[in-house]
N, C-alpha and C positions, 0 to 999 in steps of 0.2 A: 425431221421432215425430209420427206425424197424430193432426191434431186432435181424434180420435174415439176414440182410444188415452188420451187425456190422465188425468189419478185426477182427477178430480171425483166427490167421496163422496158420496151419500146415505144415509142409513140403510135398513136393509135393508125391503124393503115390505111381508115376508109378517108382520114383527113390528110386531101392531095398537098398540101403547102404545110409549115409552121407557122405560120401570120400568128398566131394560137399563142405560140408557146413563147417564155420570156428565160431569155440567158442570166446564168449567177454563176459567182465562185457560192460552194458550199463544201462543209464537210459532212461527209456522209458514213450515217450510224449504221450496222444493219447485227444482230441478234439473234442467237436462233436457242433455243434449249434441245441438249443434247441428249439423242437416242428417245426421241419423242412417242416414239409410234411404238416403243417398247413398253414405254413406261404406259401409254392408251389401254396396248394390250392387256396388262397386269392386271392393272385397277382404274377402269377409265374417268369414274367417281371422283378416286381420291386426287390423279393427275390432274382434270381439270380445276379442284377447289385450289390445289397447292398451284397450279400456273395462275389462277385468278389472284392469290393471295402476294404470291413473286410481282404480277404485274402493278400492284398496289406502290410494290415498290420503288421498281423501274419505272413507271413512268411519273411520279413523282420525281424523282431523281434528275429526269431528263427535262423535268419541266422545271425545276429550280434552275440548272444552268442554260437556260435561256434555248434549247433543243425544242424542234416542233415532229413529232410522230406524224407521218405522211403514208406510214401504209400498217396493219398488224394483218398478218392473215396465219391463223392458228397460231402456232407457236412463235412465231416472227415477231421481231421488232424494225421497224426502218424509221430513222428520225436524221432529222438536217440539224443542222449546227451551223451561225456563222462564225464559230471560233473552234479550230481543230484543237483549240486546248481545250474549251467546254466539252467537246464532244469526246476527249479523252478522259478529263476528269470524270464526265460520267459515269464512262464505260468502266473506270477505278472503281468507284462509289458501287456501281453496279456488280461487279463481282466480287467486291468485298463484303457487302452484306447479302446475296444469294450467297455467297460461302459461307457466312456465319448461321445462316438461316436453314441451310444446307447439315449442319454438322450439330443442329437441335432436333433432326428427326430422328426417328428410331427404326422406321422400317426402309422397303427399298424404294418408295420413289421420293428421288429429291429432285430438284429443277436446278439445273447445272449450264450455265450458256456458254457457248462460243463468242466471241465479237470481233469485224472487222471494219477497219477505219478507212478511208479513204479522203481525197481530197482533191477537187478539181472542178473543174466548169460543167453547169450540168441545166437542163430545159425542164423549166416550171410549166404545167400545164394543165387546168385546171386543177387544182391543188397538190397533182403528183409529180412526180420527179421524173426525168427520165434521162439515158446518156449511157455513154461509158463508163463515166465515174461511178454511176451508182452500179451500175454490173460488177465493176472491180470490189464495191465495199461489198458484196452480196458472198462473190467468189472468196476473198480475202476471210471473211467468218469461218465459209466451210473448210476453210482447212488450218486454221485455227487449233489449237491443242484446246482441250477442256478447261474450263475457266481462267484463259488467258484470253487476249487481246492482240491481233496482228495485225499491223495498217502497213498504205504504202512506204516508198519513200518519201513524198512527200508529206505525209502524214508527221515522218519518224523526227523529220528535216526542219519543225514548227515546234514541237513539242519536249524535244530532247532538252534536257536541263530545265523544264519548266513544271513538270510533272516528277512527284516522288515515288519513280518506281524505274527501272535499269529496261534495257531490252537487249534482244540476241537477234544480229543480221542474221536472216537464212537465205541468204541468196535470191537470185534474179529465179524468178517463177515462172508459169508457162499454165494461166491460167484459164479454165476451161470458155471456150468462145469468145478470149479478148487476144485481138492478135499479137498486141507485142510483151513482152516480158516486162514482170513487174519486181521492182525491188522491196523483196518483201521483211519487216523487222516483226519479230513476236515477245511481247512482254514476258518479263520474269517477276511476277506478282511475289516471290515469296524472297526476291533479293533487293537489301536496303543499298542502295548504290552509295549513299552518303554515310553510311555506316564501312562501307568494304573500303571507303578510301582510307581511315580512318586506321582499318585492320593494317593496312599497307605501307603505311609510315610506321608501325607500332610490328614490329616479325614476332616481338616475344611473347606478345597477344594472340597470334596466328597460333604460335608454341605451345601455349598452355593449353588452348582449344584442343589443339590435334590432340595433346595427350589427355585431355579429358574424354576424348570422341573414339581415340584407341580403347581405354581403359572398358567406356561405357560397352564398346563394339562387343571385346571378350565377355563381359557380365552379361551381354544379352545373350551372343551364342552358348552361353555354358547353361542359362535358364530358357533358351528357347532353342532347343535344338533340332534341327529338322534332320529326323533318323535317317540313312537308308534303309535300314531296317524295317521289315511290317510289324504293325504294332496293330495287333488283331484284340477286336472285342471281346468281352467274358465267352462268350456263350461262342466263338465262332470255331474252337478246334473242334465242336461233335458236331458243328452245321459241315464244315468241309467234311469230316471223316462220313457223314451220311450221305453230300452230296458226291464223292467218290464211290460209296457201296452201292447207289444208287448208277451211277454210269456203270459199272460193272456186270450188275442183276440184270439189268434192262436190256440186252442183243437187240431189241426190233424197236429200240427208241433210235430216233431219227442222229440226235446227236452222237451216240454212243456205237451204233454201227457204221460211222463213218470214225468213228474215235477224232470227232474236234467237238471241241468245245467252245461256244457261241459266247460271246460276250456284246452287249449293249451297251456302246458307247453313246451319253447324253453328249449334247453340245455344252461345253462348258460357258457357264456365266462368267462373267466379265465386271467385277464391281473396283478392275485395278483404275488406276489415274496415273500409275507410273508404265506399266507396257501399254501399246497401240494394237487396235485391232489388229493386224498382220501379224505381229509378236505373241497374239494370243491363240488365232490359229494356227501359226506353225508350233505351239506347245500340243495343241490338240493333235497336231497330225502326229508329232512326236510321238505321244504317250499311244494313239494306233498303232501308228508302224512299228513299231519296238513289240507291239504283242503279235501284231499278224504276221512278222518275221519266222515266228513260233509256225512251222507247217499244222499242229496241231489245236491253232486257233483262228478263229474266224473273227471279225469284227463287223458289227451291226449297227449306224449310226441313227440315232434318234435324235426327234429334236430337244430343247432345250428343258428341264423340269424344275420344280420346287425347290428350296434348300434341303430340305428335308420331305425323302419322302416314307409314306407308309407301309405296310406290309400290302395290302391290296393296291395301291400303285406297283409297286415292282413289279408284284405276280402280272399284272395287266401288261405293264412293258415285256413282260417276257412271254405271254404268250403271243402277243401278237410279232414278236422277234426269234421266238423259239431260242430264247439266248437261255444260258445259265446263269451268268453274273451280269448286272445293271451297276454302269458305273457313273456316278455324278458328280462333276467337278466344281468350284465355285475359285476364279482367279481376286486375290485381294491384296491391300498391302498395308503391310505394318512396320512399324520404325523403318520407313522409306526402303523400304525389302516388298517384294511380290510372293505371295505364297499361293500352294496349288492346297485347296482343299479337301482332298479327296474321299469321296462314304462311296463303295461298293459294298453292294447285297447281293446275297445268294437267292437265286430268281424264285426258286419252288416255295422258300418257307418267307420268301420277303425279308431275311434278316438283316441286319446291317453286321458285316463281319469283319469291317474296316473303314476306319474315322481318322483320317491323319491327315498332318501339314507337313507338305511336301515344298521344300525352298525354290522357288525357282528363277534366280537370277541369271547372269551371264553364264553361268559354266552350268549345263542342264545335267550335269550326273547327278544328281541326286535323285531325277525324275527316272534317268536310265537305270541305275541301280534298283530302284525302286520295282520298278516295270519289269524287269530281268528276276529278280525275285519273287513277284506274283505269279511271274510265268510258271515256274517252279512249283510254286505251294499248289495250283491249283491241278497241277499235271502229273502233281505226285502221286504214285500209286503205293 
């Protein structure tokens, strides 16, 4: 949901007094499902049945620990809690089963929430909520990691040791339209804090782990290896060697009397949980600049496309980009590793002339290596 959408309450402004409104402590829920208006786009059908089928479960959830829902609007959730541990518990309950429920679909839309907690004195009025406090649990959601949970300090201050799940301070915040900083903690859903103590009287247990975690590490890299090498399709050495005789034959084609050659960069899709947007755009800009370095290549950015696309898609993105290759990326991650998907086709005959998994962790040579080599194959005369 954008940002302009968000329930940031006010009290109403045409009512000159509060006489109206009544003072509580509350702890304050607020929810939102992530990358909403993408998911609408997709398939607006199937988003709506799978958030109606999610909200079956959430708000059950939130109505068994004693939580009252005070506002939904589209995707949102906002519900009060008099006990910042119910309203924590939920928020557990509640991403533990959309996660499970999450990891039975098969296609791309799953419903994945944020949640942020908060805790403090807030103005009842006519059934809705209003204050600072619920602005901060509003703010505290959006910047939330993906099916985690981040509340204030106070939040963190009530419920530490009373809830079976660890969390990690991120420091004092500077959150949007609330003036002073907030001390903000974000849960680590996937770590047993009573289990890590456990590790930590016992080192020789930490011991065998690592060397099972070693051992596992090589097995994987030796059966999943991400080349720098291109690893080109059957059919793609007589597509390049046609689309090279082709730029040659052709002097009055547009690309070929300027001698560059156009390339259609798609926006890459984003299906990781371990990099962040920003981490996914500077890979995209990466994998440009590293070609348009090449004086003898241009880059054409398009927006986002299919997993797969057909031969009559390409040919359409390349006329209307006058590009020769169409490139489409899909970001994902497997055994807690992020990988670059990469299918470039050759724009004329729509082929796919290359399908590979590109690694792309901390040290991005593999994508440069990569990159640096297509420069090549396609420039070769």
């Amino acid at each position: 949901m954008s940002e302009s959408n968000k329930n940031i309450y006010v009290l109403d402004k045409e009512k000159k007094d509060t006489a109206g409104a009544v003072r509580k402590m509350a702890a304050i829920f607020a929810a939102d499902v992530v990358g909403y208006s993408k998911l609408m786009a997709s398939n607006e059908k199937l988003t709506l049945f799978r958030l109606k089928e999610t909200r079956k479960i959430t708000d059950k959830i939130i109505h068994e620990l004693n939580g009252r829902i005070f506002s939904t609007a589209g995707d949102s959730i906002m519900a009060e809690f008099a006990s910042p541990v119910d309203a924590m518990e939920a928020a557990i309950s509640i991403q533990k089963e959309v996660s499970k429920k999450a990891k039975e679909i098969q296609d791309n839309i799953t419903i994945e929430f944020r949640i942020g907690i908060n805790l403090g004195d807030i103005m009842t009025q006519d059934n809705n909520l209003y204050g600072d406090n619920v602005n901060i649990a509003a703010r505290l959601e959006a910047i939330s990691p993906v099916g985690e949970i981040t509340v204030s300090e106070k939040v963190y201050l009530e419920v530490e040791d009373k809830v079976d799940i660890s969390f990690k301070y991120q420091g004092e915040k500077k959150l949007k339209n609330i003036s002073k900083k907030i001390k903000v903690y974000t849960s680590q859903m996937t770590t047993d804090k009573k289990r890590s103590v456990k590790f930590q009287k016992k080192p020789y247990i930490i011991a065998i782990i690592a060397l099972f975690m070693v051992a596992g590490g090589v097995f994987y890299l030796l059966n999943n290896k991400s080349s720098n090498d291109i690893e080109y399709t059957d059919n793609s050495k007589s597509v390049l060697e046609s689309f090279r005789t082709d730029q040659e034959s052709l002097p009055n084609n547009n690309n070929a009397s300027s001698n560059i050659v156009f390339v259609a960069l798609m926006e890459f899709q984003n299906q990781s949980k371990i990099l962040t947007g920003q981490e996914i755009e500077n890979i995209s800009k990466l994998f440009s600049e590293k070609l348009f370095e090449e004086e003898k290549i241009s880059i054409v950015k398009t927006p986002q496309g299919s997993e797969n696309l057909n031969p009559p898609e390409v040919m359409l993105i390349a006329t209307e980009s006058n590009a020769s290759f169409v490139v489409n990326g899909i970001i994902s991650d497997e055994n807690n590793s992020s990988f670059l998907n990469l299918k470039i086709y050759e724009a004329k005959r729509g082929s796919l002339i290359i399908n590979q998994k590109i690694s792309i962790g901390e040290n991005k040579g593999n994508l440069i290596d990569f990159t640096s080599n297509f420069k090549k194959d396609i420039l070769k005369k």
